[in-house]
C-alpha positions as CSV (number, residue, x, y, z in Angstrom):
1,X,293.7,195.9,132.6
2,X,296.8,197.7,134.3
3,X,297.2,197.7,138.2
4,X,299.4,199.5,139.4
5,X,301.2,200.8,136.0
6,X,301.5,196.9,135.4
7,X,299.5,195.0,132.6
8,X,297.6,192.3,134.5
9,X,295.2,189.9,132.5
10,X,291.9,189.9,134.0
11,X,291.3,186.3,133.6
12,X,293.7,186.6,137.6
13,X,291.3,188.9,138.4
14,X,288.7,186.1,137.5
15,X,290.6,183.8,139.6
16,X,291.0,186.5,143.0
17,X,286.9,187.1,142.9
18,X,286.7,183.4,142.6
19,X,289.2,182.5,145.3
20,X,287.1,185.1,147.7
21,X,283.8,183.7,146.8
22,X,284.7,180.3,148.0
23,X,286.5,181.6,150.6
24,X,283.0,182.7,152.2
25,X,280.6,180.4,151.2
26,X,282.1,177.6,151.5
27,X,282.9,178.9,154.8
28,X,279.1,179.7,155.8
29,X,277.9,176.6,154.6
30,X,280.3,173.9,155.5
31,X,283.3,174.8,157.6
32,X,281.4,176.3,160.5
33,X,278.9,173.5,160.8
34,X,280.4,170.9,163.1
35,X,281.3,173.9,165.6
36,X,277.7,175.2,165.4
37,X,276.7,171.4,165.8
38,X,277.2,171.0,169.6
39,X,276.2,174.2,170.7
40,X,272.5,173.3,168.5
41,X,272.6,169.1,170.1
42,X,272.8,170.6,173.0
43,X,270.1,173.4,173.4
44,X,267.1,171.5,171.4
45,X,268.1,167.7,172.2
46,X,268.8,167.1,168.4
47,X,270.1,163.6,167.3
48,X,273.2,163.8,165.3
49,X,271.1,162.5,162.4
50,X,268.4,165.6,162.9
51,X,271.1,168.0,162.8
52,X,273.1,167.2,159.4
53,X,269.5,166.6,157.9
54,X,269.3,170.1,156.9
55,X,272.7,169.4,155.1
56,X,270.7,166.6,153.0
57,X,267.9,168.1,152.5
58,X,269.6,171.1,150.5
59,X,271.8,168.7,148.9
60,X,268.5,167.5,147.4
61,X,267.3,170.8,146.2
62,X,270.0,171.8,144.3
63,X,269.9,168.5,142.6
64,X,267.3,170.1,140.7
65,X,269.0,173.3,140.8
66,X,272.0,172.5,139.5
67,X,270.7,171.0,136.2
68,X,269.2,173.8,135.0
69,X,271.9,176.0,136.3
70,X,275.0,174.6,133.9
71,X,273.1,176.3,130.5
72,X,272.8,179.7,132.1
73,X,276.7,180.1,133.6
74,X,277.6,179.5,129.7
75,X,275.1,181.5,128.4
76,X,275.3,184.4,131.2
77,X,278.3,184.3,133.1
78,X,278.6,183.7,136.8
79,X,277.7,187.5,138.2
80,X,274.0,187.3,138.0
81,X,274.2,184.1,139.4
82,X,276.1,184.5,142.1
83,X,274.4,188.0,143.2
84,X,270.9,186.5,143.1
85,X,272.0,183.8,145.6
86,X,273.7,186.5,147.5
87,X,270.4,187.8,148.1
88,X,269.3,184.9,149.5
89,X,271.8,183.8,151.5
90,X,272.5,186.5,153.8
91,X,269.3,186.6,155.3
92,X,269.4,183.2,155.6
93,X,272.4,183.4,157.4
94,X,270.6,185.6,159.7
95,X,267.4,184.3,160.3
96,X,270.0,181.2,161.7
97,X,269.8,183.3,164.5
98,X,266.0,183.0,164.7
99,X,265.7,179.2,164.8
100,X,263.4,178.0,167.4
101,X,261.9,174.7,166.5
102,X,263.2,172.0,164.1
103,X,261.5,173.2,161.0
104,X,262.8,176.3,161.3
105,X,265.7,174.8,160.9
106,X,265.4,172.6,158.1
107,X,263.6,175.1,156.0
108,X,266.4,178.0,156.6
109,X,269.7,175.8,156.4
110,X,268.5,173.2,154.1
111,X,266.0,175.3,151.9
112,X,267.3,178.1,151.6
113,X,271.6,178.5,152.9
114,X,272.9,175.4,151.6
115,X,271.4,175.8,148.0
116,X,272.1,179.5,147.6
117,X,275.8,179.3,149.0
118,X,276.6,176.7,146.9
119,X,275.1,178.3,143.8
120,X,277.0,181.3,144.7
121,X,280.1,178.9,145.5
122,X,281.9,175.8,143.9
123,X,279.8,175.3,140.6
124,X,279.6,178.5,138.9
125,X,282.8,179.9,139.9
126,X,285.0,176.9,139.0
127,X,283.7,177.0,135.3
128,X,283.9,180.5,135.1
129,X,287.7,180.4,135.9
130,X,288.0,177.2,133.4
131,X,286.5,179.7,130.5
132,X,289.3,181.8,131.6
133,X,292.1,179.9,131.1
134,X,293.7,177.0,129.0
135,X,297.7,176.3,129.0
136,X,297.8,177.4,132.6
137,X,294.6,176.3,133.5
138,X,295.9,173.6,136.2
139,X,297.6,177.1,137.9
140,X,294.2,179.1,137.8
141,X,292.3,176.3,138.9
142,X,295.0,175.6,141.9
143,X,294.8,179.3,143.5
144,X,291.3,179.0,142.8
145,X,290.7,175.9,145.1
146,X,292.5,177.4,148.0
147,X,289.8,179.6,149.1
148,X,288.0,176.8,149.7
149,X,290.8,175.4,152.0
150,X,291.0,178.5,153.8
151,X,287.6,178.5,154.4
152,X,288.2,175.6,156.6
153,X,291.6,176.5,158.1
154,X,289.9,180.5,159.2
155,X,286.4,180.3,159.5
156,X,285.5,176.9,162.3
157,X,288.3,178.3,164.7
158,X,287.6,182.1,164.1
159,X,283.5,181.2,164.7
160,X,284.3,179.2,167.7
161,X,286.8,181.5,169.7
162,X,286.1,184.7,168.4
163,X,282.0,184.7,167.9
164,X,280.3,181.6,169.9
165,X,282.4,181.4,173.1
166,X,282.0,185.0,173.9
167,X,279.0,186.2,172.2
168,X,276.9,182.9,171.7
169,X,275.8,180.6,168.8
170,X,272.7,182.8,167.8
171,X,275.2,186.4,168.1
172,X,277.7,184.3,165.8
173,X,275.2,184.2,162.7
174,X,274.6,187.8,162.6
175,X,278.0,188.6,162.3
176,X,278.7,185.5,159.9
177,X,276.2,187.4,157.6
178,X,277.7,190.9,157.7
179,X,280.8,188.9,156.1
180,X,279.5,186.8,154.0
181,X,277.5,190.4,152.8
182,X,281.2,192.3,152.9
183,X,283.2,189.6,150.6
184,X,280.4,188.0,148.6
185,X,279.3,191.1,146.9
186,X,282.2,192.5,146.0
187,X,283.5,188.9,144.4
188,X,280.4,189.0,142.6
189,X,280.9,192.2,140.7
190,X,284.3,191.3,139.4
191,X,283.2,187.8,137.7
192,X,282.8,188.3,133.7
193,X,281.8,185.5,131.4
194,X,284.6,184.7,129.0
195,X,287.6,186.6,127.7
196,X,286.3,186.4,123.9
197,X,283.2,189.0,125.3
198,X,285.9,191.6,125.9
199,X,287.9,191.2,122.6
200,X,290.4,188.6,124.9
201,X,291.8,185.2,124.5
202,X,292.5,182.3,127.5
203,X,295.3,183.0,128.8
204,X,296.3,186.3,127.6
205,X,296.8,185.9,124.5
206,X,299.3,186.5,122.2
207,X,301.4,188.9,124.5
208,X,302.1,185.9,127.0
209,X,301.6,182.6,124.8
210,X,303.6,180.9,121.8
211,X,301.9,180.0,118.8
212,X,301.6,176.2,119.7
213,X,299.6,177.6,123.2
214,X,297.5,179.6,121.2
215,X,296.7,177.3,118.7
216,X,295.8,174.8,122.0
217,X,293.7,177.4,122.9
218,X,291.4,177.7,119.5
219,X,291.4,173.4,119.4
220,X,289.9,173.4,123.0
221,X,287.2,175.9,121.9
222,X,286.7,173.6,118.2
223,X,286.5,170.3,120.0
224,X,284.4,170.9,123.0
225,X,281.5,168.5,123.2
226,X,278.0,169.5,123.7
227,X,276.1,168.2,126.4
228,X,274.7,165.2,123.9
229,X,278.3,164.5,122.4
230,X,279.3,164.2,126.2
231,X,276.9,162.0,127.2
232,X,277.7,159.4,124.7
233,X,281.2,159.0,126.1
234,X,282.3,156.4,129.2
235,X,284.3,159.1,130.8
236,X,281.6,161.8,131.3
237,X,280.5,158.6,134.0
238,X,283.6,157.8,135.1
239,X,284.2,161.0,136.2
240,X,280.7,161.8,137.9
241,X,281.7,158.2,139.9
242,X,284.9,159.9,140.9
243,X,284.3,162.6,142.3
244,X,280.9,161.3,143.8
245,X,282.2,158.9,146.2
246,X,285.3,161.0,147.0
247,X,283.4,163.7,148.2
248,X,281.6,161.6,150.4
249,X,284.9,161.7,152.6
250,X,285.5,165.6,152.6
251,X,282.1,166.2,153.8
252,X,282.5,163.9,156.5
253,X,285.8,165.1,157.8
254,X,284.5,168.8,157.9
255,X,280.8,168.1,158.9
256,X,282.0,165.6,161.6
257,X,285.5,166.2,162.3
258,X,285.5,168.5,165.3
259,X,282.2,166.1,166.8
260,X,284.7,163.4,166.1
261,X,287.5,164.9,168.0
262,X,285.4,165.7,171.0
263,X,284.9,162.4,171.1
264,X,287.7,161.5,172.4
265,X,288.6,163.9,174.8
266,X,289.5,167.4,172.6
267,X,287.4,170.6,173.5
268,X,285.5,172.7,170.5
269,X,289.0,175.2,170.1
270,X,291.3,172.7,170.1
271,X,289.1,169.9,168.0
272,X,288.4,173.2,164.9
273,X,292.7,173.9,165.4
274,X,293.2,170.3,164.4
275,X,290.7,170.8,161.5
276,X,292.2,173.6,160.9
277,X,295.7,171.3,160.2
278,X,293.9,169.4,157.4
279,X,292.5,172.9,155.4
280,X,295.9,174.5,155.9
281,X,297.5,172.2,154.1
282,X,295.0,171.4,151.7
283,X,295.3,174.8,151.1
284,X,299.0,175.5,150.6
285,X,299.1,172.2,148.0
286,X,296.6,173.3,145.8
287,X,298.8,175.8,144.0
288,X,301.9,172.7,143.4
289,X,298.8,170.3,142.5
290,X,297.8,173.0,139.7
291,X,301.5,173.1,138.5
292,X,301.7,169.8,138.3
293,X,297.9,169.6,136.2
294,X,299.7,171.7,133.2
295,X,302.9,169.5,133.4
296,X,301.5,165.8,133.7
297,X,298.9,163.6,132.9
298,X,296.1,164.7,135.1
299,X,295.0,160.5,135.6
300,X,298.5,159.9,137.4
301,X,298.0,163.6,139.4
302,X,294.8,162.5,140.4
303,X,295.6,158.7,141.5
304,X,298.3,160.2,143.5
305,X,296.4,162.4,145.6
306,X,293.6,159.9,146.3
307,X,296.4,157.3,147.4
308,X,298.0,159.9,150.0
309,X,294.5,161.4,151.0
310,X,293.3,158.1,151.9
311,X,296.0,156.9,153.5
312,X,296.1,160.0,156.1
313,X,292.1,159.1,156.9
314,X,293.3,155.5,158.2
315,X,296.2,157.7,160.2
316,X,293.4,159.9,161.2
317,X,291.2,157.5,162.7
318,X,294.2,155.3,164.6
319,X,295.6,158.3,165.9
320,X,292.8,160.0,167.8
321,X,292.5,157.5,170.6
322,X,296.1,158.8,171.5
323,X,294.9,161.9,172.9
324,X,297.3,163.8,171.6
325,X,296.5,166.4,169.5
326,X,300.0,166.9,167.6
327,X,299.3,163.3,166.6
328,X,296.2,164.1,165.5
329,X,297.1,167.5,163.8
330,X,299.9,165.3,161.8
331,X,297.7,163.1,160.6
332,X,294.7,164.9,159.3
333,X,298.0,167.6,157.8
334,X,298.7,164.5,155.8
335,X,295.0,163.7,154.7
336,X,295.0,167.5,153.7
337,X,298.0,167.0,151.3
338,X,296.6,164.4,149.6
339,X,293.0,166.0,149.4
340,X,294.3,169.3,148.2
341,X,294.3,167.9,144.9
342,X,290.9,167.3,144.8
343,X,289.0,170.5,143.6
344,X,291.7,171.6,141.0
345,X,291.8,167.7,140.1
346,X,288.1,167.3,139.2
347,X,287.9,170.6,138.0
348,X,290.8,169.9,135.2
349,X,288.8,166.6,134.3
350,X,285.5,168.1,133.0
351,X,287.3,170.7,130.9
352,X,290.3,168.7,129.7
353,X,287.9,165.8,128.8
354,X,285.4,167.9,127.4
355,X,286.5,171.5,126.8
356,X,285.4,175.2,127.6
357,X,282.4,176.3,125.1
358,X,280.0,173.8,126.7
359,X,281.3,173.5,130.3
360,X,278.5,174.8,132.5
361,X,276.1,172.3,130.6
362,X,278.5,169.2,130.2
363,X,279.0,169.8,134.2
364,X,275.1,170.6,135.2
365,X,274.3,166.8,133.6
366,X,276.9,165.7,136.0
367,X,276.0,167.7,138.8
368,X,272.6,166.1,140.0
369,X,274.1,162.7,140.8
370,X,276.9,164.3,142.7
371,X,274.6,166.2,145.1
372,X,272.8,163.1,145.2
373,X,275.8,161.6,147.0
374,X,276.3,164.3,148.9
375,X,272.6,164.5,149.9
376,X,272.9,161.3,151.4
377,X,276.2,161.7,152.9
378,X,276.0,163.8,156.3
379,X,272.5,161.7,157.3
380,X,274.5,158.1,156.7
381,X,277.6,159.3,158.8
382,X,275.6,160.6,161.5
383,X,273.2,157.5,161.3
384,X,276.2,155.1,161.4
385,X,277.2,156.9,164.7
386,X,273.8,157.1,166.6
387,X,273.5,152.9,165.8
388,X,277.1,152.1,166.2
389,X,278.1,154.9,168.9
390,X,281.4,155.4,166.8
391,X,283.0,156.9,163.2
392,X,285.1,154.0,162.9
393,X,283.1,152.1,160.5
394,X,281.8,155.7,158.9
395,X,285.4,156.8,157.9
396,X,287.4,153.3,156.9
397,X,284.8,153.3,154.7
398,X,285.3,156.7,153.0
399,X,288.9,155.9,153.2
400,X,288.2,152.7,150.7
401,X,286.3,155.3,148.5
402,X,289.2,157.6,148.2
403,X,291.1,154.5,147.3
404,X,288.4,153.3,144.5
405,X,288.6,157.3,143.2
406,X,292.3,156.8,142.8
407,X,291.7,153.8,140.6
408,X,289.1,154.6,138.7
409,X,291.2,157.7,137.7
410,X,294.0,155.9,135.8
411,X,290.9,154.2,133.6
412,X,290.1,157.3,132.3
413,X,290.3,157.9,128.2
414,X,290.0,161.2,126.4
415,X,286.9,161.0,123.8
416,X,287.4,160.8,120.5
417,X,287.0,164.4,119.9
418,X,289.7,165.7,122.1
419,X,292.6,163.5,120.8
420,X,295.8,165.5,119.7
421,X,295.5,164.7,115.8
422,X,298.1,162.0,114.6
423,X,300.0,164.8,113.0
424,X,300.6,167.3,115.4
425,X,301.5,164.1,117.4
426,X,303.8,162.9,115.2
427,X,305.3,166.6,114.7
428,X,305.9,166.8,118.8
429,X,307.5,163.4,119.2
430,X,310.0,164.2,116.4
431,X,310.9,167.4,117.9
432,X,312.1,165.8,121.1
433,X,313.5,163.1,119.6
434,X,315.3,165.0,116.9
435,X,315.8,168.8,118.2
436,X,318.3,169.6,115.6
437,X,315.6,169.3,113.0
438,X,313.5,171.3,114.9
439,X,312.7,175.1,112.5
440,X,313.7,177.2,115.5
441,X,317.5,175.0,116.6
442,X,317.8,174.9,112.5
443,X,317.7,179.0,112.1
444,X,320.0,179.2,115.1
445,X,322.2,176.6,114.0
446,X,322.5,178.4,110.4
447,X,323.1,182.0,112.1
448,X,326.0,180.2,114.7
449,X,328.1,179.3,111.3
450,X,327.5,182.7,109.5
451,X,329.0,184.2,112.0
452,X,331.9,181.9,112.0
């Protein structure tokens, strides 16, 4: 497509409609919880553990959800997904502002605006963009992930000082569904399937690749594994263990990071600002963490940002009885860099270790035990601070987790199927090792001493 008099390849485009999407629901679903979360404690006498039920509870539904979902993103595309959970979710979003008793509010949030945000969200747009891309699919997946980080860093301290504090909680989810109508839609409409449906390759093609890319790209699609082939191999399971327990430690920070602030002595602008210190770096890293996916082995890139993510959770946690909020701001900025990583990271995994043509299945297998983690994961947290009157013991703990991720990520092996064949192997070592003999440094090498 041209923009602008330009040629642009619309896998970008892909990436921009996916980079919105998040942007919103992950923002309606997640980010603005723990600002909402006082405001509810307060007004209906909710225990912490009552409140991130509803969190839990539609954790559990898309369990089920997600398994049958994988098939139809490969077989459909992500639009029709994503616009029939769009009509479900904005008036969810809404009838927020109707809640009244308790099981109002499990059956809105947990029935109906965590699943259908998340369908509309994380799954189905990361394998859409992974479809989309192959050499510089580490740089799509990187500008991909940051809507999700600037879902964090805008929408908790936008919802709490421009919509709650002057118009009220209930006022605030009206207007949150006019956007999430506004941006969702819109996102929506631009996703397409696969380049190959528009007479495309990954990438762009021959226009912006070199043969060896190209011919990367055509292996990927030959030596993806179906959902069987997958299950047979020890890395589809080290990587749903991965990513499992390190999600466990995202979710707390953003479902309980501002309630954790408050605790000690931080009001809801200035507790959602120091959030806002852990998205906005998480956000501005994801880009370099997707460089660094297409240049090194994505074991090492992963191990690395577990290691610095779980190091800034102990900071975290030693530096918010200081009081100072700088401190504070450093040290969840430093649990952000690490945790940047994380999205691009896990989304590189499933289609490096098991290619493009069967993605949305491969990963809807996965998916179940993953929001089976994350099911459990709000009501623990919140349990182990209404019997222990403290996060302490809640957050060293997803800090070890972080630090188990990073381990478990360096005993990762490609399957079978995806190994670079002995020969092309061979052929690439020789080239570095012998450049001279290489067919393109031997025809420039002849020309330099016919012009001589």
């Amino acid at each position: 497509m041209t923009i602008f008099g330009r040629q642009i390849f619309y896998g970008w485009v892909v990436v921009a409609a996916a980079f919105t999407a998040q942007f919103v629901t992950v923002g309606v679903q997640t980010s603005v919880v723990a600002v909402f979360a006082p405001e509810l404690i307060e007004e209906f006498g909710w225990t912490r553990t009552q409140f991130f039920a509803a969190d839990s509870l539609g954790q559990a539904f898309l369990m089920v959800i997600g398994f049958a979902l994988g098939p139809r993103i490969d077989r459909y595309g992500a639009r029709p997904i994503m616009l029939a959970a769009a009509v479900i979710c904005i008036p969810s979003l809404f009838m927020m502002s109707q809640v009244e008793e308790y099981w109002h509010y499990l059956l809105v949030r947990g029935v109906f605006l965590v699943t259908s945000a998340s369908v509309a969200g994380f799954l189905v747009v990361s394998i859409s963009v992974s479809k989309w891309f192959v050499a510089k699919r580490g740089q799509a997946l990187g500008w991909t992930s940051m809507g999700v980080s600037m879902a964090g860093f805008f929408w908790p301290s936008f919802t709490a000082a421009v919509l709650i504090e002057p118009l009220g909680w209930r006022t605030a989810w009206m207007v949150l569904s006019a956007c999430l109508a506004a941006i969702l839609i819109p996102s929506a409409l631009l996703m397409r399937r696969r380049p190959e449906d528009h007479g495309m390759l990954p990438d762009g093609g021959p226009t912006q690749l070199t043969q060896d890319q190209i011919e990367a790209s055509q292996r990927d699609q030959e030596t993806s594994l179906t959902r069987r082939e997958a299950l047979r191999t020890s890395c589809f399971y080290l990587i749903v263990l991965i990513f499992g327990i390190s999600v466990v430690g995202i979710f707390a920070i953003l479902l309980n990071g501002v309630l954790f602030l408050r605790e000690h002595g931080f009001n809801s602008v200035e507790a959602a600002l120091a959030i806002a210190a852990f998205s906005l770096l998480s956000m501005l890293t994801k880009p370099p963490w997707g460089w660094a996916l297409d240049r090194f082995d994505t074991r090492v890139v992963g191990f690395l940002s577990f290691v610095v993510g779980a190091i800034g959770f102990v900071l975290v946690i030693n530096a918010a009885p200081t009081g100072n909020w700088w401190i504070i701001a450093g040290a969840l900025a430093l649990m952000g860099l690490g945790i940047g990583g994380n999205i691009p990271i896990q989304d590189m995994f499933w289609a490096e270790y098991f290619g493009r043509r069967y993605l949305g299945a491969v990963r809807s297998i996965g998916f179940p035990v993953a929001m089976g983690i994350n099911a459990i994961t709000p009501v623990l947290v919140a349990f182990s601070y209404d019997l222990l009157g403290s996060y302490e013991v809640a957050f060293y703990t997803c800090s070890g987790l972080w630090a188990g991720s990073a381990l478990l990520c360096l005993m990762l092996r490609l399957p079978a199927k995806r190994r670079t064949p002995l020969e092309t192997l061979v052929r690439r070592v020789a080239a570095l090792i012998t450049p001279s003999t290489h067919p393109a440094v031997r025809a420039a090498a002849q020309k330099h001493r016919v012009s001589e």
